[in-house]
PDB file of N, CA, C and O in Angstrom:
ATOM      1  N   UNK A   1      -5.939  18.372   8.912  1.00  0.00           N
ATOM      2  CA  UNK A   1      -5.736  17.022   9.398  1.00  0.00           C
ATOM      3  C   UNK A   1      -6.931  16.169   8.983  1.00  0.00           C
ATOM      4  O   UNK A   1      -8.105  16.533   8.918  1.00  0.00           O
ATOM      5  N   UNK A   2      -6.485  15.124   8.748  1.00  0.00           N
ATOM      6  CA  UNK A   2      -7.822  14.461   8.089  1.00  0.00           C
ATOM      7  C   UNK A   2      -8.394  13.162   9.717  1.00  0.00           C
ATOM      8  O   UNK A   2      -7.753  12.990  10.754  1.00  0.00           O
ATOM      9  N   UNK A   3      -9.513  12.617   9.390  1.00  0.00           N
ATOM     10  CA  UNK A   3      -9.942  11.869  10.389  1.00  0.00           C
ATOM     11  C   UNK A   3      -9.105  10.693  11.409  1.00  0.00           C
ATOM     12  O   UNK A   3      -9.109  10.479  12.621  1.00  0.00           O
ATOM     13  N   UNK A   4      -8.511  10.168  10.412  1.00  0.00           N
ATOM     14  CA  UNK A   4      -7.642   9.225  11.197  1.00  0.00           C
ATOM     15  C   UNK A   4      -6.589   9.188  11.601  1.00  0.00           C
ATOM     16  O   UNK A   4      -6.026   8.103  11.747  1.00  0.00           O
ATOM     17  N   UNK A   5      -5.894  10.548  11.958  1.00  0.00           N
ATOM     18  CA  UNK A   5      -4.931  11.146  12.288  1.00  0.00           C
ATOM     19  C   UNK A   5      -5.430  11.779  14.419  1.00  0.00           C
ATOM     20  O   UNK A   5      -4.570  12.101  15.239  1.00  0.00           O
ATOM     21  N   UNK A   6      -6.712  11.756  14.649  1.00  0.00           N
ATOM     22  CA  UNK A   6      -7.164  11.793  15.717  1.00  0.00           C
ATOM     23  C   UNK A   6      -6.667  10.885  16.827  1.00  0.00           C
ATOM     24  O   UNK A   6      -5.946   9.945  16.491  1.00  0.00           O
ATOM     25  N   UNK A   7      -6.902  11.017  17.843  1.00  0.00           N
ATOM     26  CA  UNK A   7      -6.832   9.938  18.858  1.00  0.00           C
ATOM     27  C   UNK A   7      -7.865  10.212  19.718  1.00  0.00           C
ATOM     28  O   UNK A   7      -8.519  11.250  19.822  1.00  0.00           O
ATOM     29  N   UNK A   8      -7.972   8.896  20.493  1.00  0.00           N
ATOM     30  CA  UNK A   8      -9.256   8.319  21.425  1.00  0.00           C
ATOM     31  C   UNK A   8      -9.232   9.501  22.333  1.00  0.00           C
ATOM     32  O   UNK A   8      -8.194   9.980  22.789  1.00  0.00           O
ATOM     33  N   UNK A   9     -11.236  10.241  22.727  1.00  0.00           N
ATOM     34  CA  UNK A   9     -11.007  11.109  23.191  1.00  0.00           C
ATOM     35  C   UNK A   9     -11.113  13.035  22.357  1.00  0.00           C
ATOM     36  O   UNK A   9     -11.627  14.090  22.728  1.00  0.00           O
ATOM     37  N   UNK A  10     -10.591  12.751  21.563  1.00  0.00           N
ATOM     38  CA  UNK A  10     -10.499  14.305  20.564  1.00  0.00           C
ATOM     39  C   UNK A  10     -11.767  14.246  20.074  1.00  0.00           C
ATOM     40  O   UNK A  10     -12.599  13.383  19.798  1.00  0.00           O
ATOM     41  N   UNK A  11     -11.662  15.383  20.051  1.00  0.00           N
ATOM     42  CA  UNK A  11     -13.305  16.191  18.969  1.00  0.00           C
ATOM     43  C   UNK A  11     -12.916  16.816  18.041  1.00  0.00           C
ATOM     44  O   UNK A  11     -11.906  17.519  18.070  1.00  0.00           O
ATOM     45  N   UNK A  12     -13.763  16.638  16.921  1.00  0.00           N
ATOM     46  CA  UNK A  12     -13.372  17.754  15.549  1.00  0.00           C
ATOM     47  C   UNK A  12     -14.783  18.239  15.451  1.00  0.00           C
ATOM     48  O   UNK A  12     -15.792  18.244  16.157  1.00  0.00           O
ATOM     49  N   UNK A  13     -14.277  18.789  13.837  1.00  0.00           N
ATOM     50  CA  UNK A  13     -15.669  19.362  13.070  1.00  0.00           C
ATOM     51  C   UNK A  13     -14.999  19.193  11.704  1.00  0.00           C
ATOM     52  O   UNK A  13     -13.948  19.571  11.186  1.00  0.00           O
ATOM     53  N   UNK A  14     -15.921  18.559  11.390  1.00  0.00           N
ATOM     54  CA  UNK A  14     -15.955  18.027   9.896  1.00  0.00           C
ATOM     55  C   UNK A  14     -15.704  19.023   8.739  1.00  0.00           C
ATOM     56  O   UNK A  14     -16.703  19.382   8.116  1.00  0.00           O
ATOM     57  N   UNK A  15     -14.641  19.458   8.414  1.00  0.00           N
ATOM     58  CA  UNK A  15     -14.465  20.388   7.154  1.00  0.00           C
ATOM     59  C   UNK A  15     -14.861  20.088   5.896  1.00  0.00           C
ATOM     60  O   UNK A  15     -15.615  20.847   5.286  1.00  0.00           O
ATOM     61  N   UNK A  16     -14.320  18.753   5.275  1.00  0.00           N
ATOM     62  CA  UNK A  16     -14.763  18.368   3.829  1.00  0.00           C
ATOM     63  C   UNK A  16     -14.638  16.821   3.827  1.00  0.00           C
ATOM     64  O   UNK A  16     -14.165  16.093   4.701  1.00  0.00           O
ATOM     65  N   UNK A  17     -14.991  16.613   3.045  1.00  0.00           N
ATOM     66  CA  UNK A  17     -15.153  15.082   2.309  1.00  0.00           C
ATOM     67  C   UNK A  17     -14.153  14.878   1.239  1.00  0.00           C
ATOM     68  O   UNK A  17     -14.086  15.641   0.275  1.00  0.00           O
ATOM     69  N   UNK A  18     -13.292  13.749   1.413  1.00  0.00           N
ATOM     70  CA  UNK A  18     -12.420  14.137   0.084  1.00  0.00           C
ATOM     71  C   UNK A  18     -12.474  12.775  -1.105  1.00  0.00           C
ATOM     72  O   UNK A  18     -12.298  11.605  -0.763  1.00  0.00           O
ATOM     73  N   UNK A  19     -12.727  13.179  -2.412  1.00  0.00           N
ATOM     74  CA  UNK A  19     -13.019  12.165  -3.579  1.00  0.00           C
ATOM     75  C   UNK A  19     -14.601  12.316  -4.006  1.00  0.00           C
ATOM     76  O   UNK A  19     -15.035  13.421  -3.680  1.00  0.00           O
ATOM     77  N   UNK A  20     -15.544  11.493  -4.640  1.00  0.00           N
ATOM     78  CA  UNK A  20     -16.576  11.647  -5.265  1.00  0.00           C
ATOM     79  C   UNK A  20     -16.830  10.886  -5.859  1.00  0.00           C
ATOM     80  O   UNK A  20     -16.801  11.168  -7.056  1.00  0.00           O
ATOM     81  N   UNK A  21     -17.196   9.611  -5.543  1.00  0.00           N
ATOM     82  CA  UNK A  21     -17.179   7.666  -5.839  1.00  0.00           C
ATOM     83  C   UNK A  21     -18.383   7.558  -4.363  1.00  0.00           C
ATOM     84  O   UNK A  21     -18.700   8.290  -3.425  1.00  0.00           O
ATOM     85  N   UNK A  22     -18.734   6.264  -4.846  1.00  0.00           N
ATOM     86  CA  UNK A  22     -19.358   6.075  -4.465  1.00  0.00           C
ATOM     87  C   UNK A  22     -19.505   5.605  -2.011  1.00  0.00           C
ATOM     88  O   UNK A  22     -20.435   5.592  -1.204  1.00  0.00           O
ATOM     89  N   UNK A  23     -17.779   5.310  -1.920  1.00  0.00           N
ATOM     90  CA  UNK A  23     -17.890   5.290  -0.599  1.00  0.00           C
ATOM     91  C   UNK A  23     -18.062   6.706  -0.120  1.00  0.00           C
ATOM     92  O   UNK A  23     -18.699   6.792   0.930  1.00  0.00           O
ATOM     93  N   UNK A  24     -17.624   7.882  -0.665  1.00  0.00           N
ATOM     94  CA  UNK A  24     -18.030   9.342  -0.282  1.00  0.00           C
ATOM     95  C   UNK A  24     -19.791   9.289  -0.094  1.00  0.00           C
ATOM     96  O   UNK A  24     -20.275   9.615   0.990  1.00  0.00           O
ATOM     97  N   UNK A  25     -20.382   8.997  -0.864  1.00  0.00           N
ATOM     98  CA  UNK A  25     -21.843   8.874  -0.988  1.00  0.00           C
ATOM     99  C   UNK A  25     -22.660   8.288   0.173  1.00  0.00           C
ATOM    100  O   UNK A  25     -23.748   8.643   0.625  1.00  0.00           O
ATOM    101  N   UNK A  26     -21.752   7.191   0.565  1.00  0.00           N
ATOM    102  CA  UNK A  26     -22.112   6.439   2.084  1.00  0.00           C
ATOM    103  C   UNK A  26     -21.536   6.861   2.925  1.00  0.00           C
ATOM    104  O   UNK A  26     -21.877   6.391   4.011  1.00  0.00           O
ATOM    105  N   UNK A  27     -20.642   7.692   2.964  1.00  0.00           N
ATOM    106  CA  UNK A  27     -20.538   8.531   4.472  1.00  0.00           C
ATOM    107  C   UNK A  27     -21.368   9.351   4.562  1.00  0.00           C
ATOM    108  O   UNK A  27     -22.089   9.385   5.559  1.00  0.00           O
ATOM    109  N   UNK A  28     -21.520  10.395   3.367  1.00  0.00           N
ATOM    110  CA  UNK A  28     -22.705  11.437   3.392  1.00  0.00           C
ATOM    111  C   UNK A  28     -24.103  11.186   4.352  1.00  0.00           C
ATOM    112  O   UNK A  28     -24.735  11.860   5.166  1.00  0.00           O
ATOM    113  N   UNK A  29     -24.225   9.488   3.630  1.00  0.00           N
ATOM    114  CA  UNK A  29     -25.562   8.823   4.057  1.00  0.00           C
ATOM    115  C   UNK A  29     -25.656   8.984   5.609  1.00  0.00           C
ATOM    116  O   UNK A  29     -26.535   9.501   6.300  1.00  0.00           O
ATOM    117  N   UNK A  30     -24.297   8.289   5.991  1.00  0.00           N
ATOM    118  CA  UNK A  30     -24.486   8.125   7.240  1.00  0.00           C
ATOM    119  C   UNK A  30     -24.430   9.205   8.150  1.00  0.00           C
ATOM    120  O   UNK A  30     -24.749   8.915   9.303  1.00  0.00           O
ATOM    121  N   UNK A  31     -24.051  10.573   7.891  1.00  0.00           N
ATOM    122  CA  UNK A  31     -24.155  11.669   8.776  1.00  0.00           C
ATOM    123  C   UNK A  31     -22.833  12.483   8.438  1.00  0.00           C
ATOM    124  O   UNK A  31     -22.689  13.632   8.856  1.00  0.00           O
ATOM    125  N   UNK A  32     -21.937  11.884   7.714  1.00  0.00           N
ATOM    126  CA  UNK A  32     -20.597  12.595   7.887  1.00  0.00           C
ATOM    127  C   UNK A  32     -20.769  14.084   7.350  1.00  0.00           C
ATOM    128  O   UNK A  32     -19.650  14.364   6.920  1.00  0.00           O
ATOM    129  N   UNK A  33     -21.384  14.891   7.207  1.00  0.00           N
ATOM    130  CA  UNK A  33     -21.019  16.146   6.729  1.00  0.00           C
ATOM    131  C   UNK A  33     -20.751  17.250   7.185  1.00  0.00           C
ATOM    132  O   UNK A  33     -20.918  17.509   8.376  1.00  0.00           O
ATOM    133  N   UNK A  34     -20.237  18.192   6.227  1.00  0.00           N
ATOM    134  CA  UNK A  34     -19.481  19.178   6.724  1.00  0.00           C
ATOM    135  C   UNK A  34     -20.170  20.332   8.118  1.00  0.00           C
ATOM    136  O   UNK A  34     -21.366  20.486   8.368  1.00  0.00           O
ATOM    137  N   UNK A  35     -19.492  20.718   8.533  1.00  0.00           N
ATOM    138  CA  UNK A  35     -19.952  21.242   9.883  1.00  0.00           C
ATOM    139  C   UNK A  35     -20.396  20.725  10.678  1.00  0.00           C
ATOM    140  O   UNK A  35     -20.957  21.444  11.505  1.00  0.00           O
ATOM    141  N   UNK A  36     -20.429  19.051  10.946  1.00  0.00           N
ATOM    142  CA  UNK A  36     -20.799  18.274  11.777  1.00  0.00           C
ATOM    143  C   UNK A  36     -19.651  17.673  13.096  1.00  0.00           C
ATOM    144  O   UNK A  36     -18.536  17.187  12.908  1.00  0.00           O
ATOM    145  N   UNK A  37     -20.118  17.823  13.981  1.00  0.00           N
ATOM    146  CA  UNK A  37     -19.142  17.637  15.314  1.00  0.00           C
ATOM    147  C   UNK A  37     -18.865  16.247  15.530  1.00  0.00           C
ATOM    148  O   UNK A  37     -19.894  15.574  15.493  1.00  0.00           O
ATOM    149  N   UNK A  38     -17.915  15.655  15.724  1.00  0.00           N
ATOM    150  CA  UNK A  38     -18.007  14.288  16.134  1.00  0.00           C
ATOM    151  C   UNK A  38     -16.746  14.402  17.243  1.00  0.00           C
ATOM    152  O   UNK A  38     -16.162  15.419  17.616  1.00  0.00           O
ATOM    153  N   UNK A  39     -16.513  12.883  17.673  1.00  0.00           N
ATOM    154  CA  UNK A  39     -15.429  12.894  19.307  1.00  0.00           C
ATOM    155  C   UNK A  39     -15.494  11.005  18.710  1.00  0.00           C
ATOM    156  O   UNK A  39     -16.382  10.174  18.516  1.00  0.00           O
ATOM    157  N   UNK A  40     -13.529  11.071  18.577  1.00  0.00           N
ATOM    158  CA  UNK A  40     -13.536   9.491  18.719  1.00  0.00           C
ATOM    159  C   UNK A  40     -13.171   9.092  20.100  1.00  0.00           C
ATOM    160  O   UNK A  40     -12.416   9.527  20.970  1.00  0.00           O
ATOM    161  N   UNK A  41     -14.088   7.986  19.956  1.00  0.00           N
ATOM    162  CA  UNK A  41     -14.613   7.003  21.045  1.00  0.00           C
ATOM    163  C   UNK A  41     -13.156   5.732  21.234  1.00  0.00           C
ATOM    164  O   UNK A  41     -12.514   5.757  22.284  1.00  0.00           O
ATOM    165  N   UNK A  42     -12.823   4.808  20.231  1.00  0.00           N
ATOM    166  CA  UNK A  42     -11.787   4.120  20.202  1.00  0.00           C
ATOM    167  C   UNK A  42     -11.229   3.496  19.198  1.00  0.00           C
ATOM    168  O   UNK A  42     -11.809   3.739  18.139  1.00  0.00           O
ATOM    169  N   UNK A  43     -10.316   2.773  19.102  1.00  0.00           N
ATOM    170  CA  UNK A  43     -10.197   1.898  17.971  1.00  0.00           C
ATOM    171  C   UNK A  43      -9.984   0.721  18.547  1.00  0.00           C
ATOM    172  O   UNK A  43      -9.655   0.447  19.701  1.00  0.00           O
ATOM    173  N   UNK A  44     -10.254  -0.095  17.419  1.00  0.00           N
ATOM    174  CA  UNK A  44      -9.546  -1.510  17.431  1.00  0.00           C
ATOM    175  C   UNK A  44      -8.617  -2.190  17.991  1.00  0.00           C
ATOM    176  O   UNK A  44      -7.604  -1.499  18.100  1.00  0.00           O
ATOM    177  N   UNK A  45      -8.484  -3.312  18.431  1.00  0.00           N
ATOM    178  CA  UNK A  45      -7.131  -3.764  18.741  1.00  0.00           C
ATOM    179  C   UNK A  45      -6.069  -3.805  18.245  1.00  0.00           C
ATOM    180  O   UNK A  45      -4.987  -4.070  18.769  1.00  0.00           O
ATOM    181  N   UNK A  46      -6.382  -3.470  16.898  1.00  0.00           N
ATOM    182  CA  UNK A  46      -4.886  -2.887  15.995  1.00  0.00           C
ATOM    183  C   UNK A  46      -4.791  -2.033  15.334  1.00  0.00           C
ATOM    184  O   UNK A  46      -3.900  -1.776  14.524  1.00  0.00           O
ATOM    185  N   UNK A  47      -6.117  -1.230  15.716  1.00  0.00           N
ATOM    186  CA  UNK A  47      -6.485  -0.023  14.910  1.00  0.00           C
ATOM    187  C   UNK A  47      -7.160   0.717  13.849  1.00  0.00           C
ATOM    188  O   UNK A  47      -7.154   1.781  13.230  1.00  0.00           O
ATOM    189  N   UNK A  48      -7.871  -0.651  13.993  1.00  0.00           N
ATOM    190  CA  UNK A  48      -8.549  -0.517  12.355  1.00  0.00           C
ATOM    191  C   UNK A  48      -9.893  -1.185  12.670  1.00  0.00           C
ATOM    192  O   UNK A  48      -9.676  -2.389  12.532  1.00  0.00           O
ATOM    193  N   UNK A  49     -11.109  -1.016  13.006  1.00  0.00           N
ATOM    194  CA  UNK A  49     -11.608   0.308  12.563  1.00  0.00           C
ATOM    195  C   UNK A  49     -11.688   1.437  13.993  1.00  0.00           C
ATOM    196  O   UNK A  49     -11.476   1.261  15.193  1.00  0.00           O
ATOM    197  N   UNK A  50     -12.074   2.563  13.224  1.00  0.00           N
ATOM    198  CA  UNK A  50     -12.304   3.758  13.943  1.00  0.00           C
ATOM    199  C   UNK A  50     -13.569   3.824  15.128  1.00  0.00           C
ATOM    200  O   UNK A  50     -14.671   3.897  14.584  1.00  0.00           O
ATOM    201  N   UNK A  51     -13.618   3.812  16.528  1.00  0.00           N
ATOM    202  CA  UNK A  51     -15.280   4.366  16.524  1.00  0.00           C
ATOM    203  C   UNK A  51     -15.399   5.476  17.003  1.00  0.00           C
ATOM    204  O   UNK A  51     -14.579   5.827  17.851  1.00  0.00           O
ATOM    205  N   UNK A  52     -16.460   6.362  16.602  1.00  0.00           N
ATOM    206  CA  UNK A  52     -16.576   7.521  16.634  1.00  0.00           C
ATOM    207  C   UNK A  52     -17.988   8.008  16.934  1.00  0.00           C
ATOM    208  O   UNK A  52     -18.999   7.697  16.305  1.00  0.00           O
ATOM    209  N   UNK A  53     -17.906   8.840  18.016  1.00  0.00           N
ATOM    210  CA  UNK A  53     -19.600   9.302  18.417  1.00  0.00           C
ATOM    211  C   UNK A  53     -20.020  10.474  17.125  1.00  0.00           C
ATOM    212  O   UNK A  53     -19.077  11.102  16.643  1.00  0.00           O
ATOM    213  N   UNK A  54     -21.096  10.679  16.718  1.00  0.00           N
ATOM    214  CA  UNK A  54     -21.479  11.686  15.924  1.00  0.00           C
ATOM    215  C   UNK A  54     -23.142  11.399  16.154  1.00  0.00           C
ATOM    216  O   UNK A  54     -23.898  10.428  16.134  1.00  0.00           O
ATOM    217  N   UNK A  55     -23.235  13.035  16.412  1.00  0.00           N
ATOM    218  CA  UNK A  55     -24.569  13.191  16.606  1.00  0.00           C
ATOM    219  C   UNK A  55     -25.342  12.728  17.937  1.00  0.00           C
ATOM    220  O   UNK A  55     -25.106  13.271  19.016  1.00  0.00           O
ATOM    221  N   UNK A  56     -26.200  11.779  17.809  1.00  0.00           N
ATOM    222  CA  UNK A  56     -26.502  10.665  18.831  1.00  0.00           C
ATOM    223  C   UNK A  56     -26.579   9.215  18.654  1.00  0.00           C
ATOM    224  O   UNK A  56     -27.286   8.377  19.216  1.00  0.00           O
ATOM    225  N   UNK A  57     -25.507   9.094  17.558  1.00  0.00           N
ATOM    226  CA  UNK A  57     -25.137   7.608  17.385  1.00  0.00           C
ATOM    227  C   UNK A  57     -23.392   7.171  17.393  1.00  0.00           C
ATOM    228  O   UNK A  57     -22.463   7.978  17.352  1.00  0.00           O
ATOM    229  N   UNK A  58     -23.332   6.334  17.430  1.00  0.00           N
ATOM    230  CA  UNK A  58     -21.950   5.534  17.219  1.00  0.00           C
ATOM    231  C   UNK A  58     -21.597   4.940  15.827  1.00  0.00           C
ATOM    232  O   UNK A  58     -22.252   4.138  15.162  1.00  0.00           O
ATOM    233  N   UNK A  59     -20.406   5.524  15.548  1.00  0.00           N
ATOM    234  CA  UNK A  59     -20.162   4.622  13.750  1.00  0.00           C
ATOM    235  C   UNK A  59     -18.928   4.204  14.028  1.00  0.00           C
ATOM    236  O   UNK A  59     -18.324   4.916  14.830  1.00  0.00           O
ATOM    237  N   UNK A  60     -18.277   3.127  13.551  1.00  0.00           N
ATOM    238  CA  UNK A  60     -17.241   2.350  13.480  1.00  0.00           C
ATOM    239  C   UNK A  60     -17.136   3.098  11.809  1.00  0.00           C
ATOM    240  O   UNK A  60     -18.099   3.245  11.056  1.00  0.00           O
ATOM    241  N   UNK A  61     -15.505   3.547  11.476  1.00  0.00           N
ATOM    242  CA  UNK A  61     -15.086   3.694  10.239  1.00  0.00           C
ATOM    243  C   UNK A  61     -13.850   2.885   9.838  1.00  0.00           C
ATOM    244  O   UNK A  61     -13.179   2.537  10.810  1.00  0.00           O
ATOM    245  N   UNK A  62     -13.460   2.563   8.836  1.00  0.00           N
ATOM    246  CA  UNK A  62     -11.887   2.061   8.364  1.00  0.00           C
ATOM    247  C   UNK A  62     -11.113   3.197   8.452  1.00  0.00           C
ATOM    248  O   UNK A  62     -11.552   4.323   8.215  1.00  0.00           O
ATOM    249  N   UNK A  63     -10.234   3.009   8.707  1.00  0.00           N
ATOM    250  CA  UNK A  63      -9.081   4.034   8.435  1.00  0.00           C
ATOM    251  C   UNK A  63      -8.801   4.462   6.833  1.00  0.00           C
ATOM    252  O   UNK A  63      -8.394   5.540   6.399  1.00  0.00           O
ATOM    253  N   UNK A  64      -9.083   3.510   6.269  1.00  0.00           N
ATOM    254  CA  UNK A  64      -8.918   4.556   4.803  1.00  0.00           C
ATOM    255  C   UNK A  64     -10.283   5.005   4.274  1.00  0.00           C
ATOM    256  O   UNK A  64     -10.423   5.313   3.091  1.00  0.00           O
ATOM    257  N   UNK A  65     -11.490   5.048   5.335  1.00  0.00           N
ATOM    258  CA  UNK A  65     -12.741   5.845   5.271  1.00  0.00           C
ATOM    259  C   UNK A  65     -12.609   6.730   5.761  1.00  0.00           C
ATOM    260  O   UNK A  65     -13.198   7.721   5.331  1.00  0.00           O
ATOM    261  N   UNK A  66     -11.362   6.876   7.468  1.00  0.00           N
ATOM    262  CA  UNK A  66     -11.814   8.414   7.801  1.00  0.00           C
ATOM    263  C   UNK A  66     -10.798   9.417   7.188  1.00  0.00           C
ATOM    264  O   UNK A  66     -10.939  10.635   7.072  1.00  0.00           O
ATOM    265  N   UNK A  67      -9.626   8.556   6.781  1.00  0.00           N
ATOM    266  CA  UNK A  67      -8.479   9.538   5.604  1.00  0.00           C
ATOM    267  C   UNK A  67      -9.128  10.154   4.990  1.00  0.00           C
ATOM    268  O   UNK A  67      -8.579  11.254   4.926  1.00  0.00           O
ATOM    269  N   UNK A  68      -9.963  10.165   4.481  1.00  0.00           N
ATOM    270  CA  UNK A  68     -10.747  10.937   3.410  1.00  0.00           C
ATOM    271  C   UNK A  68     -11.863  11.931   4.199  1.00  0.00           C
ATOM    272  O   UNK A  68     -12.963  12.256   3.753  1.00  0.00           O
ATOM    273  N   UNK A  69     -11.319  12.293   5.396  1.00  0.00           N
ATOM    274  CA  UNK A  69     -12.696  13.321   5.937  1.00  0.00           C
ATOM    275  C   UNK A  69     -11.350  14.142   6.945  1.00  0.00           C
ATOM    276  O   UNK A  69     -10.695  13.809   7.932  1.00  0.00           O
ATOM    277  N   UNK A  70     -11.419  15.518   5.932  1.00  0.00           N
ATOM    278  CA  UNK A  70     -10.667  16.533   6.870  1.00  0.00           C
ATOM    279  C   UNK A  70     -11.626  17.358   7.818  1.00  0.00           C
ATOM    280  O   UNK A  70     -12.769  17.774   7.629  1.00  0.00           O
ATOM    281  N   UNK A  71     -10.869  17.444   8.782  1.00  0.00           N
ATOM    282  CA  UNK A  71     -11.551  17.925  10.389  1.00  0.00           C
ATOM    283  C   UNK A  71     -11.090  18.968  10.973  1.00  0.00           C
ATOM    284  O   UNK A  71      -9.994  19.149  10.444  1.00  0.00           O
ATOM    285  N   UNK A  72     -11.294  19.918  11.892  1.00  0.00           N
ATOM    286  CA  UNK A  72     -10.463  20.520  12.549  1.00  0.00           C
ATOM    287  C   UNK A  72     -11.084  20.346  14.015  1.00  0.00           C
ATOM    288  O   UNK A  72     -12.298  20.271  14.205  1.00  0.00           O
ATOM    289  N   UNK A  73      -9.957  20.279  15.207  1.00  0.00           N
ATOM    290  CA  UNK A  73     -10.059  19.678  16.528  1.00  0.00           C
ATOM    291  C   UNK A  73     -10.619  20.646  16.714  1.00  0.00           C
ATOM    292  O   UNK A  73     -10.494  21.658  16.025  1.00  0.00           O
ATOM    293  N   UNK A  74     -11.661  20.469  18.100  1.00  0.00           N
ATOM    294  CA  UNK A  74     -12.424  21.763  18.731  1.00  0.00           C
ATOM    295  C   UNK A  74     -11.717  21.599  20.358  1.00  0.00           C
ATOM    296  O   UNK A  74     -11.670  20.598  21.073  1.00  0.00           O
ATOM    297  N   UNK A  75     -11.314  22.698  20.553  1.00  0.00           N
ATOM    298  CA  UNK A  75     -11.070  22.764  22.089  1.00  0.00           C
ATOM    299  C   UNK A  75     -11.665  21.707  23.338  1.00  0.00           C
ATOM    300  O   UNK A  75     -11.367  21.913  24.514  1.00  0.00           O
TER     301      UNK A  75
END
């Protein structure tokens, strides 16, 4: 399942990153990598963008930023 397939509330763990351009490069930046735990927080009023706790910060993503980050839910 990839990121934006989640709902408000769920936790994953970051499996992979998908593509190799340059917005992959700025998620990296920002913390997204593999084996990393995150829990979304909410979305938008129409859904677009994502926010999501990771680590000990908060990131707002687009939905066709977190499509590209497969996850698997943690209990």
């Amino acid at each position: 399942m990839t990121l934006d397939q989640l709902q408000q509330g769920q936790r994953a763990r970051i499996d992979s990153l998908l593509g190799d351009d340059v917005i992959l490069q700025r998620l990296m930046e920002m913390g997204l990598l593999e084996d990393t735990e995150l829990e979304v927080l909410g979305f938008a009023p129409f859904g677009d963008p994502i926010e999501i706790r990771l680590q000990d910060y908060r990131l707002s993503l687009r939905r066709n930023e977190a499509a590209r980050i497969r996850a698997t839910l943690l209990p």
